[in-house]
C-alpha positions as CSV (number, residue, x, y, z in Angstrom):
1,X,122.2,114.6,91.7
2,X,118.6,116.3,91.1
3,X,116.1,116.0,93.9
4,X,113.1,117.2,92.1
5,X,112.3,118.1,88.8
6,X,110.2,121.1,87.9
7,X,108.0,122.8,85.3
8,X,107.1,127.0,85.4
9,X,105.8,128.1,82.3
10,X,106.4,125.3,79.8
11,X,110.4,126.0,81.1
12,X,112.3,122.3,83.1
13,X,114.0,123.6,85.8
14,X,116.3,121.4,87.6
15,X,118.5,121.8,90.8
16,X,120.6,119.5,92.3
17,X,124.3,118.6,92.7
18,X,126.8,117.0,91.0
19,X,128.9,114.6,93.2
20,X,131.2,113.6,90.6
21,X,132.1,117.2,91.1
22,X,131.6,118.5,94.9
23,X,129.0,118.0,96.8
24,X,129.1,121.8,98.0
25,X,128.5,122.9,94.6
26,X,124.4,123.1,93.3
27,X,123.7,124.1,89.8
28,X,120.5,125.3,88.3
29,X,119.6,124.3,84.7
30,X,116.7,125.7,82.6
31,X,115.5,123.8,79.4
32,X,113.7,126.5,77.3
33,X,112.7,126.1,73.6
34,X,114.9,123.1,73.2
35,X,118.2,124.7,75.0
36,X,119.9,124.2,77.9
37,X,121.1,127.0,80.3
38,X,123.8,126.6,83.1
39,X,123.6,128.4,86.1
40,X,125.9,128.2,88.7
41,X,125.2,127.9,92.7
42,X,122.4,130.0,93.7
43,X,124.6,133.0,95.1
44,X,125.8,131.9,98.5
45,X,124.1,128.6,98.3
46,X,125.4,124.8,98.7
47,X,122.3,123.2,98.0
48,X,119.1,124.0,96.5
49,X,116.9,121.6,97.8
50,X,113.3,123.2,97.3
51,X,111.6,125.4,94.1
52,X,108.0,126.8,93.4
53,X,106.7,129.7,91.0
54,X,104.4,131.9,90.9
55,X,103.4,135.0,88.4
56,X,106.8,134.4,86.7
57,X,108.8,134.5,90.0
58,X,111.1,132.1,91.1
59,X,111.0,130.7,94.9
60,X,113.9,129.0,96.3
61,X,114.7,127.2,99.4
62,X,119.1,127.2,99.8
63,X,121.4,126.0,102.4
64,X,124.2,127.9,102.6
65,X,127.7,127.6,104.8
66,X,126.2,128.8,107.6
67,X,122.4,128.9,107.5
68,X,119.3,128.4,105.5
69,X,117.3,131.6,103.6
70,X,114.8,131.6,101.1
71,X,115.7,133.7,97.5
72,X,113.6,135.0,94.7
73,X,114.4,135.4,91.0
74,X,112.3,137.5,88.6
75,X,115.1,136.9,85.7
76,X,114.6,132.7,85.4
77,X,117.7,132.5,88.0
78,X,120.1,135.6,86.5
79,X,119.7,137.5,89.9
80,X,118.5,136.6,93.4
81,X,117.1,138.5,96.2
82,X,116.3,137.1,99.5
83,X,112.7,136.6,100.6
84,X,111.6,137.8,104.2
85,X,110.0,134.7,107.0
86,X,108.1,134.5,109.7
87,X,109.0,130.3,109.7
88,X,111.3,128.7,106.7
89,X,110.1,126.4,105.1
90,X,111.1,122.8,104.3
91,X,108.7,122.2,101.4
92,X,107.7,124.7,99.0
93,X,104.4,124.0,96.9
94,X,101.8,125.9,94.7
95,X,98.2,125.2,94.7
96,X,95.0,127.4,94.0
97,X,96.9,129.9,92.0
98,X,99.6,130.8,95.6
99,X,102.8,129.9,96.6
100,X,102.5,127.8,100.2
101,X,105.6,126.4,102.3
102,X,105.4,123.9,104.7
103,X,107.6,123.8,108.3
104,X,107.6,120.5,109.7
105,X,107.2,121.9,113.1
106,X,105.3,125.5,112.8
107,X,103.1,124.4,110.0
108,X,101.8,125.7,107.2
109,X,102.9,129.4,105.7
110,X,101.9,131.3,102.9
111,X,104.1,133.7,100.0
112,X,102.5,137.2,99.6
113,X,104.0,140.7,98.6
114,X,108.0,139.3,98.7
115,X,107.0,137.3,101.8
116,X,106.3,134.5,103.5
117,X,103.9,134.8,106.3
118,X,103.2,132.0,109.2
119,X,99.5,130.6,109.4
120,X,97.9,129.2,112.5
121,X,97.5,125.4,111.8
122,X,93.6,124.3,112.6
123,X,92.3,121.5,114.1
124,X,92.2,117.7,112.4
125,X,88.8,118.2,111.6
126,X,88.8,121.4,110.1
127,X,91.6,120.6,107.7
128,X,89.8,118.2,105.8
129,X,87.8,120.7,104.1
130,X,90.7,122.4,102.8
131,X,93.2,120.3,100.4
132,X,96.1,123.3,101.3
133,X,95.3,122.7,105.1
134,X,94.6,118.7,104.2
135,X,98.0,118.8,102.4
136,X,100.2,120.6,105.5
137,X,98.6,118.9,108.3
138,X,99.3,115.2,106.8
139,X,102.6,116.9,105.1
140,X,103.7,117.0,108.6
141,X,102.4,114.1,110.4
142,X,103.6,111.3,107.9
143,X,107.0,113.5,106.5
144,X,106.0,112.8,103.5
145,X,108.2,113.9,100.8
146,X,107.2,116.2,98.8
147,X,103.7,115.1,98.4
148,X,101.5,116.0,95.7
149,X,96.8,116.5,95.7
150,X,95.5,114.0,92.9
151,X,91.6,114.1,92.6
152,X,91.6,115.3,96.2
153,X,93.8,112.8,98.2
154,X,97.4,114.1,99.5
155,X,99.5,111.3,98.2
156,X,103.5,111.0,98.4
157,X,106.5,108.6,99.5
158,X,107.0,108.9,103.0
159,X,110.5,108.2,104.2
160,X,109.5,108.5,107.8
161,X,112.2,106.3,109.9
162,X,114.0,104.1,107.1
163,X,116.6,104.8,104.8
164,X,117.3,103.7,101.0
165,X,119.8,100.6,102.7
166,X,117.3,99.7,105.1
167,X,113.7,99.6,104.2
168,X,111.5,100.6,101.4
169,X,110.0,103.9,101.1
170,X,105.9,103.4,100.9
171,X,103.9,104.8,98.4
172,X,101.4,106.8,101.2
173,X,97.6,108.2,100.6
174,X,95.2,110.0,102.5
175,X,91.7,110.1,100.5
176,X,89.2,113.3,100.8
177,X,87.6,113.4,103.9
178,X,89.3,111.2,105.5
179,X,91.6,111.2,108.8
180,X,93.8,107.8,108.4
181,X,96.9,107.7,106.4
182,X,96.8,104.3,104.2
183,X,99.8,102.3,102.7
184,X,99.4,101.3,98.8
185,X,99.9,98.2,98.3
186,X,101.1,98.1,94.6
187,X,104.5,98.8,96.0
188,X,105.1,97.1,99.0
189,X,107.7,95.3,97.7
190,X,109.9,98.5,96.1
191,X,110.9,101.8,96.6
192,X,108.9,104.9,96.0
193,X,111.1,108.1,95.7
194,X,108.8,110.5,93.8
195,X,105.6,110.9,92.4
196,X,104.3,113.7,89.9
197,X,100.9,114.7,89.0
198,X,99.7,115.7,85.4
199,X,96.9,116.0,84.2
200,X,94.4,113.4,85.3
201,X,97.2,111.1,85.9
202,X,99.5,110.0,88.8
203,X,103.1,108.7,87.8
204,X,105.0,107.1,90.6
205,X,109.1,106.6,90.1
206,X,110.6,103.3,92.0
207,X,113.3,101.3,92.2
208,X,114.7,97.9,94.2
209,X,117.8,97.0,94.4
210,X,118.3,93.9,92.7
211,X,122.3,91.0,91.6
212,X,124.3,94.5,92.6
213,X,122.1,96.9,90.3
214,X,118.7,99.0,90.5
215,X,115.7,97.8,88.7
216,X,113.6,101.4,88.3
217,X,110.6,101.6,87.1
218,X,107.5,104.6,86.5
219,X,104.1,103.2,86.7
220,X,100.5,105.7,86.2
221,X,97.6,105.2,87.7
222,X,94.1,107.2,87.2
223,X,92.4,106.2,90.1
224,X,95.7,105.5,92.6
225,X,94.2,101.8,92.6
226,X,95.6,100.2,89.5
227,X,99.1,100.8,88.3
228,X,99.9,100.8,84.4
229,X,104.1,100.3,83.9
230,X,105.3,103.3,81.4
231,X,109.1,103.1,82.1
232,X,111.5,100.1,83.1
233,X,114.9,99.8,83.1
234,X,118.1,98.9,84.6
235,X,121.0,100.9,86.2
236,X,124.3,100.8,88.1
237,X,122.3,103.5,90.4
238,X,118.8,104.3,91.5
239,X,116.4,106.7,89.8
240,X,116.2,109.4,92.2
241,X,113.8,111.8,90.7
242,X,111.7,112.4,87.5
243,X,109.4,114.4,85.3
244,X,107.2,114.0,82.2
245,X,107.2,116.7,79.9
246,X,105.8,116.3,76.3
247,X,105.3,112.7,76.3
248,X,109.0,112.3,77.5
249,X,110.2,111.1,81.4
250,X,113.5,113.1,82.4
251,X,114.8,110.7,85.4
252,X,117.8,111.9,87.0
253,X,119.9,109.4,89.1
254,X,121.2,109.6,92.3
255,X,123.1,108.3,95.1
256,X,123.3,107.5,98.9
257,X,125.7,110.0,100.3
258,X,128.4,108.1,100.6
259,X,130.7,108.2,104.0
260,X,134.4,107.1,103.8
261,X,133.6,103.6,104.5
262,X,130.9,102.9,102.1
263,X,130.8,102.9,98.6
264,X,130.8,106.0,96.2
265,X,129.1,107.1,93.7
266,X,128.5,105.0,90.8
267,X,129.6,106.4,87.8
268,X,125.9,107.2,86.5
269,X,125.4,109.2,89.4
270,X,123.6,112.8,88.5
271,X,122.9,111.5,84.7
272,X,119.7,112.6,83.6
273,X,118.2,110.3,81.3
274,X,115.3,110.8,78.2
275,X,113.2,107.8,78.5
276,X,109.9,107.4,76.1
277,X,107.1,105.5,77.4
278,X,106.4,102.2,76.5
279,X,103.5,102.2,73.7
């Protein structure tokens, strides 16, 4: 199943898990000039959960056996070493040319010189002037996940006390300036799992269950008020996760981690579909 999607340099790079296979085992595939490369569990790693880049480094956030680390690759993946912490991080993000990470509970911290160093996290007020600071502080307060700065607002799904069987995800937004975190509307009614910022567009992924399958949609917006549909189609699964890259979504589809008890996978589970907007 892939989590997040990811462009560095022109280059898709995709993490996840495949639990048709095992879900101890995470792969990373690169998509370069057309080709796709295969590379196996990040050495010691179950899961690859979190990726940045920066200056043609690789970041990652692993989970191994026994704990959690932080690698870098300088190779696109080929070799690994690990990065030195004051805090780990549980998001990793790049804005204004830097590799950041965000700890849900120590705050904001920052990659330099093959490490990542802990900053002291401000006051409310103070954070508003700064979209990095803007970004951790309401990163951490709402949980959102993996949220994303469009023309100045921290926007994101936050997953904050429901699950994908229980309640819908909301689309969350907190414009410049301010210190409230709002609900949009638009999607009340669905699912939002991930959002991804290009140019001066927004595209938000969601999906509702609906007669024992997943209706999943991508809408854009420019302004994060109204909501144009590119993408809709039907599934055995949800759309977990998706990317545009030349004029093309990559959606990959996931699963609830099953337990003994409940379902498994559906059989589409960890596809990774090539879906053309609508014209």
């Amino acid at each position: 199943m892939v989590s997040k999607f990811y462009v560095f340099d022109d280059k898709l790079v995709v993490p996840g898990n495949d639990p048709r296979e095992s879900w101890d085992l995470g792969n990373l595939y690169v998509k370069d000039r057309g080709k796709w490369r295969k590379r196996r569990t990040i050495p010691h790693g179950v899961h690859c959960f979190e990726m940045t880049a920066v200056d043609g480094t690789l970041i990652a956030r692993i989970d191994t056996d026994h704990t959690s680390m932080l690698l870098m690759s300088g190779d696109w993946g080929k070799h690994w070493a690990p990065i030195v912490y004051d805090t780990l991080p549980e998001r990793l993000f790049l804005l204004g040319g830097r590799a950041h990470g965000l700890n849900w509970d120590a705050g904001l911290c920052t990659f330099e010189n093959g490490v990542f160093y802990a900053e002291q996290i401000v006051p409310r007020h103070n954070m508003l002037a700064d979209e990095i600071r803007m970004y951790a502080y309401f990163g951490r307060l709402c949980r959102l996940d993996d949220p994303q700065v469009f023309r100045g607002c921290v926007v994101g799904p936050s997953s904050m006390g429901s699950s994908m069987n229980e309640a819908p995800y909301p689309l969350c937004i907190v414009p410049p300036g301010e210190s409230r975190v709002a609900i949009v509307e638009a999607f009340k009614d669905e699912t939002v799992l991930d959002v991804c910022v290009q140019g001066d567009a927004l595209y938000v992924l969601c999906t509702r269950p609906k007669d024992g399958k997943y209706e999943n949609s991508i809408y854009s917006t420019a302004d994060v008020q109204s909501f144009k549909c590119e993408v809709a189609f039907t599934a055995d699964t949800f759309a977990r996760s998706f990317v545009r890259v030349d004029d093309v979504f990559y959606v990959g589809l996931g699963c609830e981690r099953p337990d003994e008890n409940g379902p498994q996978p559906s059989a589409s589970t960890g596809d990774i579909l090539q879906v053309v907007p609508v014209k």
